[in-house]
ZAMAR-135802 format. One line per 2 residues: number of its first residue (from 1); their letters; for each residue x, y, z of C-alpha. Coordinates in nm, 2 decimals, always signed. Example, Ala and Ser with C-alpha at 12.3 -4.5 7.8 and 13.67 -1.06 7.14 Angstrom:
REM residues 2
1 = AS = +1.23/-0.45/+0.78 ~ +1.37/-0.11/+0.71
This chain:
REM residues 542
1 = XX = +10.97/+9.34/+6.11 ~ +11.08/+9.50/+5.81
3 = XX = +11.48/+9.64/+5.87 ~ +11.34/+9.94/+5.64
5 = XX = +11.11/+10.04/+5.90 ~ +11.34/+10.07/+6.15
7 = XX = +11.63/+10.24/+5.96 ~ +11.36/+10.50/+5.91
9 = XX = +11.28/+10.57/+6.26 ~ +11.61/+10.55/+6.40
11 = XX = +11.67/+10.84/+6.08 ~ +11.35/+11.04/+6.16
13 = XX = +11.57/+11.03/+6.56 ~ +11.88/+11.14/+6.43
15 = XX = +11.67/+11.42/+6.26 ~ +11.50/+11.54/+6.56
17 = XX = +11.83/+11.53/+6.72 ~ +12.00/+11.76/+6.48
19 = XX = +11.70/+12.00/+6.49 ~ +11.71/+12.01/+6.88
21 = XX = +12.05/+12.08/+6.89 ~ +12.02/+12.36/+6.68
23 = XX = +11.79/+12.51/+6.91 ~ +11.94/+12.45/+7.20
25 = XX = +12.27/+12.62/+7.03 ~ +12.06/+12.94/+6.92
27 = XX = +11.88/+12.93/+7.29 ~ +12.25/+12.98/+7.46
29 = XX = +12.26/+13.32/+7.36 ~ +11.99/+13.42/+7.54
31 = XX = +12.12/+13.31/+7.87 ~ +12.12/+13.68/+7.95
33 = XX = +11.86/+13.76/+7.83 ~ +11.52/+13.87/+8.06
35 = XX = +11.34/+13.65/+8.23 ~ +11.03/+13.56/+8.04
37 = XX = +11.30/+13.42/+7.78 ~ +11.48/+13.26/+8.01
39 = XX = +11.23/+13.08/+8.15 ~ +11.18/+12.99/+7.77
41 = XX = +11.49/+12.89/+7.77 ~ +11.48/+12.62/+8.07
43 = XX = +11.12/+12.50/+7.97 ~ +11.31/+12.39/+7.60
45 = XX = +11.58/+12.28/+7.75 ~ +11.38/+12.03/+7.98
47 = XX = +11.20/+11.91/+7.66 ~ +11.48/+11.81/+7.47
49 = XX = +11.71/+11.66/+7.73 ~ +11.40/+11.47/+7.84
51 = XX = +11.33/+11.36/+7.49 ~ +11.68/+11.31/+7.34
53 = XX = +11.70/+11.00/+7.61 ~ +11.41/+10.86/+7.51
55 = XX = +11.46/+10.89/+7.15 ~ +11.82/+10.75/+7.22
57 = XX = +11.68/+10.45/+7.41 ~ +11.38/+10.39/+7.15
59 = XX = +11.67/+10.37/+6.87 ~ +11.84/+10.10/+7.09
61 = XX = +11.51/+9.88/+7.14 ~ +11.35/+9.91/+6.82
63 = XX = +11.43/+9.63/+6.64 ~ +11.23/+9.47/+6.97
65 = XX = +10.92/+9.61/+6.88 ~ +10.59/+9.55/+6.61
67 = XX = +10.58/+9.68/+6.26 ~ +10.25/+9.86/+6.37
69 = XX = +10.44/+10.00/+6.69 ~ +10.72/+10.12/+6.49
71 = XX = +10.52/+10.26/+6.25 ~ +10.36/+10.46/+6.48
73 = XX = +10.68/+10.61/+6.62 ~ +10.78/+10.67/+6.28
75 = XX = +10.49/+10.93/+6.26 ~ +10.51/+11.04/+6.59
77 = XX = +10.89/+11.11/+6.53 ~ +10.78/+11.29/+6.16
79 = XX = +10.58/+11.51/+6.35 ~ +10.84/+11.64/+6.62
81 = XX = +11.06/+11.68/+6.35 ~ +10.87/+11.93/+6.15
83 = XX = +10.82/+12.11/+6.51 ~ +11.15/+12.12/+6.54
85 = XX = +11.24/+12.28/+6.22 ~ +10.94/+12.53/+6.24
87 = XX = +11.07/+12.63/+6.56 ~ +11.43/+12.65/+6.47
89 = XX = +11.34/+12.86/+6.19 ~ +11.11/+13.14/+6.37
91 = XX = +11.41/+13.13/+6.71 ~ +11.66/+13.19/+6.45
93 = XX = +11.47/+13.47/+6.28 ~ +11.46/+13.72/+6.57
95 = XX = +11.87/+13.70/+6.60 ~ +12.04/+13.98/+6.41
97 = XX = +12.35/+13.83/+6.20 ~ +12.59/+13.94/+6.49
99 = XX = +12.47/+13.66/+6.75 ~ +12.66/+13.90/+7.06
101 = XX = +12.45/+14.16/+6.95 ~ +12.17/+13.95/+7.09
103 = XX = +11.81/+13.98/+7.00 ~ +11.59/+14.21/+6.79
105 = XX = +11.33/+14.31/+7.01 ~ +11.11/+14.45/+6.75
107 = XX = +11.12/+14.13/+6.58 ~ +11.12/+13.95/+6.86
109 = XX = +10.80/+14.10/+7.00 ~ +10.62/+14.06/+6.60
111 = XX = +10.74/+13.67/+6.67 ~ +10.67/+13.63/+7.05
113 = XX = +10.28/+13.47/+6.96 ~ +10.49/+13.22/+6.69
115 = XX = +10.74/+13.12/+6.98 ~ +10.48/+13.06/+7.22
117 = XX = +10.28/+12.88/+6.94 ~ +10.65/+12.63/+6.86
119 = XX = +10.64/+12.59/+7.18 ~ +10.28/+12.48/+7.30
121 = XX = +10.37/+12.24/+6.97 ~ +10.66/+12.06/+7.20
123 = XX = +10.45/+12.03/+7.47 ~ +10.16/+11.88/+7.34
125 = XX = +10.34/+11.62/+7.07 ~ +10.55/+11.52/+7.39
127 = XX = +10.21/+11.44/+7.52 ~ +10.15/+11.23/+7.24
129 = XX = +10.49/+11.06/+7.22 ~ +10.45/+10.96/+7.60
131 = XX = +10.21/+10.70/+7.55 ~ +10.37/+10.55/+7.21
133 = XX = +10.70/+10.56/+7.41 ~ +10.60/+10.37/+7.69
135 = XX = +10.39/+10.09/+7.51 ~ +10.75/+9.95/+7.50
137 = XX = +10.77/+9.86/+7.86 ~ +10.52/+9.62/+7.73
139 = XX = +10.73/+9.40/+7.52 ~ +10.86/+9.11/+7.66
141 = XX = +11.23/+9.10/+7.56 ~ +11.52/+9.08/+7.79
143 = XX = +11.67/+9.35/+7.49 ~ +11.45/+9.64/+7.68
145 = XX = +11.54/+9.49/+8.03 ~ +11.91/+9.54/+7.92
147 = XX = +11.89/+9.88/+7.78 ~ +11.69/+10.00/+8.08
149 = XX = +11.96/+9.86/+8.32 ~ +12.20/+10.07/+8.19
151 = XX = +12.37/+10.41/+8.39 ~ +12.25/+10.75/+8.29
153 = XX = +12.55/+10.83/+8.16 ~ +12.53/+10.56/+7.92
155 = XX = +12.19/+10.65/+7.77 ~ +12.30/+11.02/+7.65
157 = XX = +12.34/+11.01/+7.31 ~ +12.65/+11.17/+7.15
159 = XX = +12.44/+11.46/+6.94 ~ +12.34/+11.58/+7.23
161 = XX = +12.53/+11.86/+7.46 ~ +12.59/+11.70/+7.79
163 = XX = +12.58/+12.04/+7.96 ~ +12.20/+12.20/+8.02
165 = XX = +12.14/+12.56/+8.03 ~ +12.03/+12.50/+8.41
167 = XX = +12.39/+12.43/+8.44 ~ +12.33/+12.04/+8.57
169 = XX = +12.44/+11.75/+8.34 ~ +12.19/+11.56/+8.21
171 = XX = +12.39/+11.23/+8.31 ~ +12.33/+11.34/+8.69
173 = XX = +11.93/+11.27/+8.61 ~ +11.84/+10.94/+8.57
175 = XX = +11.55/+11.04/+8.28 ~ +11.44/+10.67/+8.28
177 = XX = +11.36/+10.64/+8.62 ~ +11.01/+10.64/+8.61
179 = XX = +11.02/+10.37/+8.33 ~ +11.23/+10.15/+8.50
181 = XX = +10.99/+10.14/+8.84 ~ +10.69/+10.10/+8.57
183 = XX = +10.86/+9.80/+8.36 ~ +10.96/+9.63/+8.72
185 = XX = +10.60/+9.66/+8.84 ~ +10.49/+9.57/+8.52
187 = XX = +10.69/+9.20/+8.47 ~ +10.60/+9.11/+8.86
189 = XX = +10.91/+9.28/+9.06 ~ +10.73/+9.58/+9.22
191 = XX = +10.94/+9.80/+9.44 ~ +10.69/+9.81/+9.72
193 = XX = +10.62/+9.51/+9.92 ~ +10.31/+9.39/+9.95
195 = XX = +10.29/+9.47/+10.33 ~ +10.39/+9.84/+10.25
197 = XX = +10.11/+9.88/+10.03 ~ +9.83/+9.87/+10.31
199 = XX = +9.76/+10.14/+10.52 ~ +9.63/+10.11/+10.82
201 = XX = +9.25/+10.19/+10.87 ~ +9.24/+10.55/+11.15
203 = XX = +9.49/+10.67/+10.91 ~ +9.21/+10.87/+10.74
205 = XX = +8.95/+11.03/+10.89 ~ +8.60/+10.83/+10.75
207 = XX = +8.38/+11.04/+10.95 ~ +8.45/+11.38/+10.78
209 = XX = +8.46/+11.20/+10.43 ~ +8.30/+11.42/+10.20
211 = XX = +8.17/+11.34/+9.86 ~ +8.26/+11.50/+9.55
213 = XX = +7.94/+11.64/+9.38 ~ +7.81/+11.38/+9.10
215 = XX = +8.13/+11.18/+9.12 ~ +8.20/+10.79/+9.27
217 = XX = +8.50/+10.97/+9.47 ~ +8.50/+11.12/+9.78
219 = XX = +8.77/+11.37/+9.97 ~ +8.93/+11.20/+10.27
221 = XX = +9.14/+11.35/+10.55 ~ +9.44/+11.23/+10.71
223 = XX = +9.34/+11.13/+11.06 ~ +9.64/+11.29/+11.21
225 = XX = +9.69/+11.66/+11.25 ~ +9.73/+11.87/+10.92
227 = XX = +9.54/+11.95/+10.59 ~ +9.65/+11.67/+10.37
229 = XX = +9.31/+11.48/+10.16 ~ +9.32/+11.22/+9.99
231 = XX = +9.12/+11.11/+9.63 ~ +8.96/+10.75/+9.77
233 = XX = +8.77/+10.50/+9.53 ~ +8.63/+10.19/+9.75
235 = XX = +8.60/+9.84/+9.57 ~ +8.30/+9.71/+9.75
237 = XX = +8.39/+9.33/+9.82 ~ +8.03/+9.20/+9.96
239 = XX = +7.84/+9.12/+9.60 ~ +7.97/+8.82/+9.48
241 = XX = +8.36/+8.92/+9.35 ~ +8.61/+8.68/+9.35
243 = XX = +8.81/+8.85/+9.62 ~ +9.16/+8.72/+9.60
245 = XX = +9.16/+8.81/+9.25 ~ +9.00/+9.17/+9.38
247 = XX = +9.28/+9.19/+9.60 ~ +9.55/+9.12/+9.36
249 = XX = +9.42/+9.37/+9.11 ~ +9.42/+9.66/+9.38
251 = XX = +9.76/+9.56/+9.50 ~ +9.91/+9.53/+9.12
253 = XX = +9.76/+9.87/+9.00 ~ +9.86/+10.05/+9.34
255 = XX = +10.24/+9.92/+9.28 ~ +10.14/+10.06/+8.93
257 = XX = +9.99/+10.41/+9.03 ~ +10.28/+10.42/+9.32
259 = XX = +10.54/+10.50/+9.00 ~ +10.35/+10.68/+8.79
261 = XX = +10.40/+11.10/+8.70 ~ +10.05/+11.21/+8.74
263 = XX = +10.10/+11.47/+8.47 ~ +10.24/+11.24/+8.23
265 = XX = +10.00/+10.97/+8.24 ~ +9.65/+11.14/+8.40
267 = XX = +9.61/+10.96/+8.63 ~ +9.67/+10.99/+9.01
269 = XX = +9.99/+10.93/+9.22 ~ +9.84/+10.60/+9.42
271 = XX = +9.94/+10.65/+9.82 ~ +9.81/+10.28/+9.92
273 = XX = +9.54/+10.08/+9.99 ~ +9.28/+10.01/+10.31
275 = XX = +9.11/+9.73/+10.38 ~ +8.82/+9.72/+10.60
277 = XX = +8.63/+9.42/+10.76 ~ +8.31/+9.36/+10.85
279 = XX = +8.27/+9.37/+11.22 ~ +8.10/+9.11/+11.31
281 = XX = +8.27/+8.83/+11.02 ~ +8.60/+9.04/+11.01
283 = XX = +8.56/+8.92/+10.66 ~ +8.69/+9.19/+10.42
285 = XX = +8.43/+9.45/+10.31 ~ +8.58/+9.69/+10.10
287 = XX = +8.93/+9.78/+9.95 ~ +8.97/+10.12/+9.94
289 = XX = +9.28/+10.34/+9.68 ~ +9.36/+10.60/+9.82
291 = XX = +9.51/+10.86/+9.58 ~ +9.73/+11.16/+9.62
293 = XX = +9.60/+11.50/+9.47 ~ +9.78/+11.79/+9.31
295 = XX = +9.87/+12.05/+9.59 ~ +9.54/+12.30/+9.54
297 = XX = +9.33/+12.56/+9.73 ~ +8.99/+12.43/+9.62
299 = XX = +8.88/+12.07/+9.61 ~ +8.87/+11.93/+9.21
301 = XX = +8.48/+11.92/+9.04 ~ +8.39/+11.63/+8.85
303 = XX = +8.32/+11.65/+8.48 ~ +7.96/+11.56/+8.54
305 = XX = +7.87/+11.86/+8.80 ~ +8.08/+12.06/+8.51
307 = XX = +7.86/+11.98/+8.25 ~ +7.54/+12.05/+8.46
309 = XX = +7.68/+12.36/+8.58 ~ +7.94/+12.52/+8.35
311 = XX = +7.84/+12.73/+8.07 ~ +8.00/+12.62/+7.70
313 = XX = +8.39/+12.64/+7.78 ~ +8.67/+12.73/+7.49
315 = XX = +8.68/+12.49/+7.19 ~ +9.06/+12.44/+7.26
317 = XX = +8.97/+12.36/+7.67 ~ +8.74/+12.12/+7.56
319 = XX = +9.02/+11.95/+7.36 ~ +9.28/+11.98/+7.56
321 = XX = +9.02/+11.81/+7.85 ~ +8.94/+11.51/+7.56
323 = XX = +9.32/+11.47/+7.52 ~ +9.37/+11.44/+7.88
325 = XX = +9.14/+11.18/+7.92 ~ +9.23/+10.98/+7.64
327 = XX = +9.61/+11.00/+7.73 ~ +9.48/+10.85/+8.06
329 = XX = +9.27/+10.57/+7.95 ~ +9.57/+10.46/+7.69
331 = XX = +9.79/+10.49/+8.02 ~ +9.57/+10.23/+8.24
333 = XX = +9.57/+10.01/+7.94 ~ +9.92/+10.05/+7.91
335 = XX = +9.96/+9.90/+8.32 ~ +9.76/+9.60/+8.19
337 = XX = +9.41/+9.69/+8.32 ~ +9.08/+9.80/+8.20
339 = XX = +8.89/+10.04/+8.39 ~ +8.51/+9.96/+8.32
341 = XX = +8.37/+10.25/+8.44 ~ +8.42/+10.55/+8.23
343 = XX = +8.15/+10.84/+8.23 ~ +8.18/+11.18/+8.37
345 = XX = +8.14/+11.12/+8.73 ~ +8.47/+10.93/+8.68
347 = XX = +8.68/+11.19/+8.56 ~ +8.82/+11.51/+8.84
349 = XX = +8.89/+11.81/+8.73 ~ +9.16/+12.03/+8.95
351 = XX = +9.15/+12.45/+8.94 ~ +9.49/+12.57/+8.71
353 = XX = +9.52/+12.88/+8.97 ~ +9.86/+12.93/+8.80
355 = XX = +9.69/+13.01/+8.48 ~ +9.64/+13.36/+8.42
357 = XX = +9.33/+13.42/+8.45 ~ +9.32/+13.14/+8.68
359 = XX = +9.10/+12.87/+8.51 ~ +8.87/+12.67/+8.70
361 = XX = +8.93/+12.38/+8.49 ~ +9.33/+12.25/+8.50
363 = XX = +9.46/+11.91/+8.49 ~ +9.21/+11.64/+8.39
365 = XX = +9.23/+11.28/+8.59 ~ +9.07/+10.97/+8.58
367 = XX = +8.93/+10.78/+8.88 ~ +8.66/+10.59/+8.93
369 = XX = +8.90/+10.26/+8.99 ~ +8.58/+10.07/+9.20
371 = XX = +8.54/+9.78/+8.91 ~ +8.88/+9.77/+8.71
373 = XX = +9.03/+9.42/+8.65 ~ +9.34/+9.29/+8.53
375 = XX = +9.28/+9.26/+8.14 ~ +9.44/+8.90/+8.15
377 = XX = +9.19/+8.73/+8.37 ~ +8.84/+8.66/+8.29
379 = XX = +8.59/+8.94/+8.42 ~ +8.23/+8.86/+8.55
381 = XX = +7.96/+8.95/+8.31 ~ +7.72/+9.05/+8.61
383 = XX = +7.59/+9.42/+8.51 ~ +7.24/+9.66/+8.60
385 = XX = +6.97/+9.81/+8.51 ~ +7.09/+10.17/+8.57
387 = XX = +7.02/+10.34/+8.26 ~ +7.30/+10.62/+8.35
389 = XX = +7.58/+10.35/+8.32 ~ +7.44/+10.16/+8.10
391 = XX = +7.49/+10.45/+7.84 ~ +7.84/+10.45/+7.87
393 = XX = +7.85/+10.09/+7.81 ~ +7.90/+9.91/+7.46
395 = XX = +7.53/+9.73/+7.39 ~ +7.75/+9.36/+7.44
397 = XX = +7.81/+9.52/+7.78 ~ +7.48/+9.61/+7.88
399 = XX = +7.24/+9.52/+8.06 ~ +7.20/+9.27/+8.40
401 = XX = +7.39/+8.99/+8.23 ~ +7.67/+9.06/+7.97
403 = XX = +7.70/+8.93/+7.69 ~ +8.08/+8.93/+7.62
405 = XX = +8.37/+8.92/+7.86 ~ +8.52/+9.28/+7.89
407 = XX = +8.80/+9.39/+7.69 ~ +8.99/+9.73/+7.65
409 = XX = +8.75/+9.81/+7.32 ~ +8.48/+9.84/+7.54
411 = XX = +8.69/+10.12/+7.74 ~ +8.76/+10.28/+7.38
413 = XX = +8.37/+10.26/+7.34 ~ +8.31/+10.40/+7.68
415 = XX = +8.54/+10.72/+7.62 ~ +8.37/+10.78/+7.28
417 = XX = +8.02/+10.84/+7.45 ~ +8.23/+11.06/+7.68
419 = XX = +8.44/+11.24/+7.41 ~ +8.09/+11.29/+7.24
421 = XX = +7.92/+11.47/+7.58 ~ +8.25/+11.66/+7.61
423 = XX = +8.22/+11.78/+7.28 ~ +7.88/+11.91/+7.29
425 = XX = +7.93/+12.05/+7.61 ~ +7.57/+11.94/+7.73
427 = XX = +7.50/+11.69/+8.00 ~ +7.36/+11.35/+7.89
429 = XX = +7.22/+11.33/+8.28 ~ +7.02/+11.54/+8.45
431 = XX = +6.86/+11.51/+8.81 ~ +6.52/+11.62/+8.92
433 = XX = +6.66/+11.72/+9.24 ~ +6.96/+11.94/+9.26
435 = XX = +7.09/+11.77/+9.61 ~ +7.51/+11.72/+9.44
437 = XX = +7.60/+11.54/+9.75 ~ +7.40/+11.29/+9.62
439 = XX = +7.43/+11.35/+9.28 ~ +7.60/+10.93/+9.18
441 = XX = +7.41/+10.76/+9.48 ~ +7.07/+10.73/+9.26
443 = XX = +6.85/+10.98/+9.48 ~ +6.77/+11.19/+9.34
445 = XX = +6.65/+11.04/+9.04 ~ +6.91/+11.01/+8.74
447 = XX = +6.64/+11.13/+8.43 ~ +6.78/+11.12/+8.08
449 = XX = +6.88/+11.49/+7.94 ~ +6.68/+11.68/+7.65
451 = XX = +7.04/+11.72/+7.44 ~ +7.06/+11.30/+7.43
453 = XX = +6.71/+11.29/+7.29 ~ +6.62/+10.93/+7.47
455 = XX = +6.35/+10.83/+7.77 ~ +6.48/+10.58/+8.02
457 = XX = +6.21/+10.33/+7.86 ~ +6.47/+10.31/+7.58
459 = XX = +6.72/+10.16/+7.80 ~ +6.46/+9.90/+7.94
461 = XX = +6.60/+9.56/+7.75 ~ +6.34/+9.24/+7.71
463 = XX = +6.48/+8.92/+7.86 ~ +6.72/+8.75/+7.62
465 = XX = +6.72/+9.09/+7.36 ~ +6.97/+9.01/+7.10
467 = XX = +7.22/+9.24/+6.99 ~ +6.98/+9.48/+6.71
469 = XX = +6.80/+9.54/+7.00 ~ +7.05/+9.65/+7.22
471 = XX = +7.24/+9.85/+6.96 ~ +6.93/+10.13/+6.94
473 = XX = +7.16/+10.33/+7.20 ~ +7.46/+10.30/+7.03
475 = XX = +7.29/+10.40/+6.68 ~ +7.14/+10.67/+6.83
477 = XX = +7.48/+10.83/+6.97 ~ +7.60/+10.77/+6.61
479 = XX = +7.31/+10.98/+6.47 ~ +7.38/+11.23/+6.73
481 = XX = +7.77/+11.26/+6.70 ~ +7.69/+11.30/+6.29
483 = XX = +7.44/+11.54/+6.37 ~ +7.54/+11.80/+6.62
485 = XX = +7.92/+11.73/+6.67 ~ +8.09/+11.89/+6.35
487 = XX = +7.91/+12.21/+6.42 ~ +8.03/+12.24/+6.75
489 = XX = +8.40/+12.05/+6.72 ~ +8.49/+12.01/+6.40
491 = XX = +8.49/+11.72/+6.14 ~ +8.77/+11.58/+6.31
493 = XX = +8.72/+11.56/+6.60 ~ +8.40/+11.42/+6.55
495 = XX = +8.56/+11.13/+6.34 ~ +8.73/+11.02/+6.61
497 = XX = +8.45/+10.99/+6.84 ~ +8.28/+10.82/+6.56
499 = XX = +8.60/+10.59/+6.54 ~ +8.57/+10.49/+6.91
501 = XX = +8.17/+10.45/+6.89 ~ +8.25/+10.19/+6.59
503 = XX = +8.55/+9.99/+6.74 ~ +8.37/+9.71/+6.80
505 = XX = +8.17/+9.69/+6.49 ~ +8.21/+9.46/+6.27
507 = XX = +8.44/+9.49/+5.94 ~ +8.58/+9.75/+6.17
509 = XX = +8.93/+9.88/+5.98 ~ +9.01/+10.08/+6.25
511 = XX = +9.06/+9.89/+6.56 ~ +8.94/+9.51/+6.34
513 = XX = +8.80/+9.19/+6.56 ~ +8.92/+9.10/+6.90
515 = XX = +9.13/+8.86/+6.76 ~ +9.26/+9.06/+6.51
517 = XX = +9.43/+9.25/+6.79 ~ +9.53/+9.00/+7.05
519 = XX = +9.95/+8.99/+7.08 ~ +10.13/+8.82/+7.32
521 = XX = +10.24/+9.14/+7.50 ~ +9.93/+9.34/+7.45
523 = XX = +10.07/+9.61/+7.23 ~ +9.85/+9.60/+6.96
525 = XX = +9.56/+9.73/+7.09 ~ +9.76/+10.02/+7.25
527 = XX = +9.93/+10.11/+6.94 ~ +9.60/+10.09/+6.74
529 = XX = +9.45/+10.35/+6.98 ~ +9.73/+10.62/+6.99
531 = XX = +9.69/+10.59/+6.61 ~ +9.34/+10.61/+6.58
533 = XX = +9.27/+10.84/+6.89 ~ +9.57/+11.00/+7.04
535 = XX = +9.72/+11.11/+6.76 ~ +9.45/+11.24/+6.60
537 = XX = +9.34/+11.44/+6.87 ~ +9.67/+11.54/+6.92
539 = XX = +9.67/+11.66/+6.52 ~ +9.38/+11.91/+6.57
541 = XX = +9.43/+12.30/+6.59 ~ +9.18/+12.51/+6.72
């Protein structure tokens, strides 16, 4: 990789090191200050430490990583910097020249929307440099194992203040934590044993299981006394799967899930796994993930009954929902999986009741794990005929028998159509029954909606239909996404979409062939798609 590359990023890390210092410096002085700045105060101050460790580790590894991958960071880093200067700049303005004399608070209420703006900024690029950041665990190279093995203490980097306005040293928190328990689970040493991972079967409560309306997920209590449900997803192990490989999945992406900061990667905290067995064979019938939710008064809504229910929500909710749910799929690609299943009745949506108002659409997740695989071992190109999932699958995907094994483009596919529906705001399914309970089981009948202008006799395939025929759907959404989108979501927002529709195509420049993007560690593909999809996203303003 060229030694150019990386001087540049480890200089665009110094830079966003000075910058955050500054701030931190001019935040000091409002230690007394009242408490919405305070709270300010601690929310920056958590940003930065967090950050300055990763920058400081990312400067360490990053001669170990890809030209692509450290080009990436380099924009990533480019970003954050001008953030940080922006917000140095506007915290700096509302100080009078006397810094005891503390702050204007004329100026400081003409600045508070700018503040609040620098800040939302930090949030959201951190949200973006997550993913890019821990594409690294990827890489096989003892360098990262080394780095990662160091103490806390060691990781701080010198521009940084090791004292934090909450008055606890950032060497006390191990920042890296989480990163370590993903790399370990990630190269085969798991934390949990493979016996700790199972959970026994009258642990829940199956009998009071209650479905989530239009979702593959249903709500699960604990069996014992108390409130606590659980997220489950059930793997049905009776049609032909190759179940020690099923098995091994479920117990790899549980270890994986187990480590995981739900907010950070959008997915769910996974709690363990239960087998059950057929009574009669005592062969097993089912795995079941069962997944911790966010602590919450009323039970999450799926982005399906959202979109049949939900009258057109804010342009800057509906991308902040997109971002969610790409920062989640670039996360399961990130533990070595593909998921296989994304649509709407995949993807949970939890009430923000701290939001004020409270907002019945919060934090996004992704669920749905029933078909994921391992993206190393060969998948089984057994589909359907169900129209509904079909249309969330690439045309070399659909159908009764597939025509190519499955590979994370065709997730990338798969959250385009989704990004498109989102978008739009208008269901691509309707039922002619409104029974929710049974909203994913088929009855009532799954019709095609008006807004995706199709009849379910255009997802009816001939035997042996080649690849023009199949690709009517996917031309269609095209047409549809050039159409209606920019209207609703901008141009680019609907280049993206566009972007994911076409990352199979061929001549692609975006996301190129299959092979074009193999690697031995399967970074590629994962630095392509924060390039070409997270970031982007992350670069629109509403």
């Amino acid at each position: 990789m060229s030694a150019e590359l990386v001087l540049a990023a480890v200089s665009a890390g110094d830079l966003c090191f000075q910058y955050g210092k500054r701030i931190r410096e001019v935040y000091r002085l409002w230690q007394g200050a009242e408490g919405n700045i305070k709270g300010k105060v601690l929310v920056l101050e958590a940003i930065l430490s967090r950050t300055a460790v990763q920058l400081e580790f990312l400067k360490r590894v990053a001669g170990s990583m890809g030209e692509e991958h450290c080009r990436v960071h380099l924009q990533v880093l480019e970003t954050l910097k001008s953030h940080l200067r922006m917000a140095a700049v506007k915290i700096e303005s509302v100080l009078k020249s006397d810094s005891k004399s503390g702050v204007k608070p004329v100026k400081y209420l003409f600045l508070h929307n700018e503040i609040e703006e620098s800040m939302a900024q930090l949030e959201q690029w951190q949200r973006v440099f997550d993913p890019t950041w821990y594409l690294i665990l990827r890489i096989g190279d003892k360098v990262i194992d080394a780095e990662l093995a160091k103490p806390p203490d060691q990781m701080q980097p010198e521009e940084t203040d090791s004292l934090s306005l909450s008055g606890t040293t950032a060497a006390s928190v191990d920042v890296l934590a989480p990163a370590k328990k993903l790399r370990s689970s990630l190269t085969g040493g798991g934390l949990r044993a493979d016996a700790h991972i199972y959970l026994p079967e009258d642990g829940l409560d199956w009998q009071r299981a209650t479905p989530i309306a239009y979702s593959t997920t249903r709500l699960i209590p604990r069996a014992s006394k108390g409130q606590r449900v659980f997220a489950v997803d059930t793997i049905d192990c009776t049609k032909g799967v190759d179940l020690s490989q099923t098995r091994a999945d479920a117990e790899a992406l549980a270890k994986k899930l187990d480590q995981i900061d739900p907010g950070t990667f959008g997915l769910l905290s996974c709690h363990g796994l239960v087998k059950q067995k057929q009574p009669e064979s005592r062969r097993v019938a089912s795995i079941s993930l069962i997944f911790q939710m966010p602590a919450s008064e009323r039970e999450p809504v799926s982005l399906r009954s959202t979109l049949l229910h939900s009258a057109k929500d804010s342009l800057s909710r509906t991308l902040a929902i997109a971002r969610q749910l790409a920062r989640a799929v670039s996360f399961v690609h990130t533990c070595d999986f593909v998921h296989k299943n994304i649509r709407p009745e995949t993807v949970l949506m939890f009430p923000d009741e701290a939001a004020t108002p409270p907002c019945a659409l919060g934090a996004t997740y992704l669920v749905g794990f029933d078909s994921f695989r391992n993206v190393r071992f060969q998948t089984l190109r057994r589909g359907d005929a169900a129209w509904e999932r079909n249309l969330y699958r690439h045309p070399s995907r659909q159908g009764i028998f597939a025509q190519e094994e499955y590979i994370m483009q065709h997730d990338v596919y798969s959250l385009g159509v989704c990004l498109l529906e989102l978008g739009l705001w208008e269901s691509f399914v309707r039922y002619e029954a409104d029974n929710e309970s049974e909203g994913d089981s088929g009855d009532p009948t799954a019709l095609p909606s008006e807004s995706l202008g199709l009849s379910a006799g255009d997802f009816e395939f001939s035997d042996g239909a080649g690849m023009q025929q199949l690709s009517r759907i996917k031309d269609h959404l095209v047409d549809l996404a050039r159409a209606r989108l920019p209207a609703r979501m901008g141009d680019k927002y609907t280049a993206v979409v566009l972007s994911c529709l076409a990352c199979l195509d061929e001549g692609n420049e975006d996301f190129g062939s299959d092979g074009e993007m193999r690697d031995d560690d399967g970074v590629l593909i994962g630095v392509r798609f924060i390039e070409k999809v997270l970031l982007k996203l992350g670069n629109i303003s509403m």
